[in-house]
C-alpha positions as CSV (number, residue, x, y, z in Angstrom):
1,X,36.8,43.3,-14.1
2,X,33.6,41.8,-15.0
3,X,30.7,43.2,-17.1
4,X,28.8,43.4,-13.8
5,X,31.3,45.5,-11.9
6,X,32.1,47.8,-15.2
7,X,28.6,48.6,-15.1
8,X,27.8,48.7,-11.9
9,X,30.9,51.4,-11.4
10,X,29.8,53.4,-14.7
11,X,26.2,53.2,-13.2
12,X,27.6,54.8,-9.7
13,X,29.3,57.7,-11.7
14,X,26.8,58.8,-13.7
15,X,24.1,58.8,-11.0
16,X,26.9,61.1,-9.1
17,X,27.3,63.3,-12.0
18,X,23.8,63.6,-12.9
19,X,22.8,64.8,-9.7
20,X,25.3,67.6,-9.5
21,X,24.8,71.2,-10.4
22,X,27.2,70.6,-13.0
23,X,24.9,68.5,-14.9
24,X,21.7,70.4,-14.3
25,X,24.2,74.0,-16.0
26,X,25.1,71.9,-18.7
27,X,21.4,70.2,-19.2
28,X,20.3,74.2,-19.2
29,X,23.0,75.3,-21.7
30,X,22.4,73.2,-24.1
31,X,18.6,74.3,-24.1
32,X,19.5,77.0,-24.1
33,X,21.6,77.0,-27.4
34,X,19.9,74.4,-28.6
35,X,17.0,77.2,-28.5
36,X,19.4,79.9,-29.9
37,X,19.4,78.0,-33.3
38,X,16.3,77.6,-33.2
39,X,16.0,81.2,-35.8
40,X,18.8,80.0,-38.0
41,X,17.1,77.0,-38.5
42,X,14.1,78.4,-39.0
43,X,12.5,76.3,-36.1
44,X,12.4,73.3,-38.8
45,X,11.1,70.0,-38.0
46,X,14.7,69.0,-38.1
47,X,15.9,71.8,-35.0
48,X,12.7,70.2,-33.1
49,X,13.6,66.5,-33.8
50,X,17.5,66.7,-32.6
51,X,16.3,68.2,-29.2
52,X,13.9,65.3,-29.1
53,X,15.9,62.7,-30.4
54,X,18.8,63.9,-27.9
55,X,16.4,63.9,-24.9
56,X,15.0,60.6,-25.3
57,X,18.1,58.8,-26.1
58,X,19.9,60.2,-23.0
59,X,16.9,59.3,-20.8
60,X,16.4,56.1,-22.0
61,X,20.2,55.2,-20.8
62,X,20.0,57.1,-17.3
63,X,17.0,55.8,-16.2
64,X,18.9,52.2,-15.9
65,X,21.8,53.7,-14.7
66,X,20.4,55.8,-12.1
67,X,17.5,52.0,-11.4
68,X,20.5,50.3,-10.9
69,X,22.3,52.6,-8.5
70,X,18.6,53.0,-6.1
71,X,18.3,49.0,-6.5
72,X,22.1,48.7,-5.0
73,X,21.5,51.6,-2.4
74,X,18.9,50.0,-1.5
75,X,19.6,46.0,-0.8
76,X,22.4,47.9,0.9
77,X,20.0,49.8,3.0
78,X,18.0,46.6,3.1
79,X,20.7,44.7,5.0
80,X,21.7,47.2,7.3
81,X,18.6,47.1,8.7
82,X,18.1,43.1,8.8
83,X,21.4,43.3,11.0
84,X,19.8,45.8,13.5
85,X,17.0,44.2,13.8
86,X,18.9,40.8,14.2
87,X,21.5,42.3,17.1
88,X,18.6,43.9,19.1
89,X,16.9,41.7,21.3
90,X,13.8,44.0,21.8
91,X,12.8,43.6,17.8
92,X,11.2,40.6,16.2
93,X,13.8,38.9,14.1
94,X,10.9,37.7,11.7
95,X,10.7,41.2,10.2
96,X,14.2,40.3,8.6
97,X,14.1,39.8,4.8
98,X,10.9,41.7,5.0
99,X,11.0,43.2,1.9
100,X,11.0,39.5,0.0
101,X,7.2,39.0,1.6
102,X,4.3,39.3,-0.5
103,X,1.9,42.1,-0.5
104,X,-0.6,40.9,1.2
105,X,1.9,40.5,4.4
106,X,3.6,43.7,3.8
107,X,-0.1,45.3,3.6
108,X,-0.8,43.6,7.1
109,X,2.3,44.6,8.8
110,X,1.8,48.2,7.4
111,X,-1.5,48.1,9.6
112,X,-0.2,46.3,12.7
113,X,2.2,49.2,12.6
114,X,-0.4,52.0,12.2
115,X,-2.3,50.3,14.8
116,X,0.7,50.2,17.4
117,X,1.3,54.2,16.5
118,X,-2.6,55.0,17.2
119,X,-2.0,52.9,20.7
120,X,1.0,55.2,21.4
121,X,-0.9,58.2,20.6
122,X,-3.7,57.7,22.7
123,X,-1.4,56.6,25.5
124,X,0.4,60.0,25.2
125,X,-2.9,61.8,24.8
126,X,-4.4,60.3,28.3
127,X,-4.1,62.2,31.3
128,X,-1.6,61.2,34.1
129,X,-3.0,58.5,36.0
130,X,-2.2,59.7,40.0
131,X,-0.4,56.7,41.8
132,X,-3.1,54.0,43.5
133,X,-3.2,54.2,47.1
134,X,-1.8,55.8,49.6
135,X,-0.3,59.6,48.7
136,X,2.5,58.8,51.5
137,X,4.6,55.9,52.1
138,X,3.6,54.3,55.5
139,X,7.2,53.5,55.9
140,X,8.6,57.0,54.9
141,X,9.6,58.8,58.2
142,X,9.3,62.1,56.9
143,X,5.6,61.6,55.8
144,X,3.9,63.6,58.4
């Protein structure tokens, strides 16, 4: 096993277990002992600074943990939807790989799309447009 997978697989499990309610009951007990000394210690610079200390440190290590998981999920995510847009006919293939474009492109997508949603809207707004010509078929014998 590589460095890359180990991580990648520690990464996975802690991002599980942190977002349990396991985590969040044990996060909350040890505040709330951690608080409980906080008399016998007098509330000391010392109580304050291993609550700190504690809380940075384990931050500092989940955040990559938990970036690394949300980048994985989402190149995942990312390629799922390159291969639906690539096996429908319907959508335009060049929005594959999308996400690699710069800003400026993403920025004027992001309005051709808002400007395709308003044209919907306004064409489910209109009224019913009656049928042009003719309310019967000149050819329908039961037309009367």
């Amino acid at each position: 096993m590589t460095l890359r997978d180990a991580f990648r697989t520690a990464a996975h499990a802690t991002a599980s277990a942190i977002g349990s309610p396991y985590a969040f009951a044990v996060a909350v007990l040890v505040i709330v002992i951690w608080a409980a000394c906080g008399p016998a210690f007098h509330y000391s610079d010392t109580w304050q600074l291993v609550i700190n200390t504690g809380t940075t440190v384990v931050t500092f290590l989940v955040v990559f943990m938990i970036q690394n998981t949300q980048n994985r999920d989402s190149r995942a995510i990312h390629l799922k939807l390159d291969e639906l847009i690539r096996a429908v006919d319907a959508a335009r293939n060049r929005l594959v790989d999308i996400e690699d474009l710069p800003d400026e492109e993403l920025a004027r997508l992001a309005r051709e799309f808002q400007r395709l949603r308003r044209d919907i809207d306004a064409r489910d707004r209109a009224p019913a447009q009656p049928p042009a010509g003719p309310s019967a078929r000149a050819d329908d014998p039961t037309a009367g």
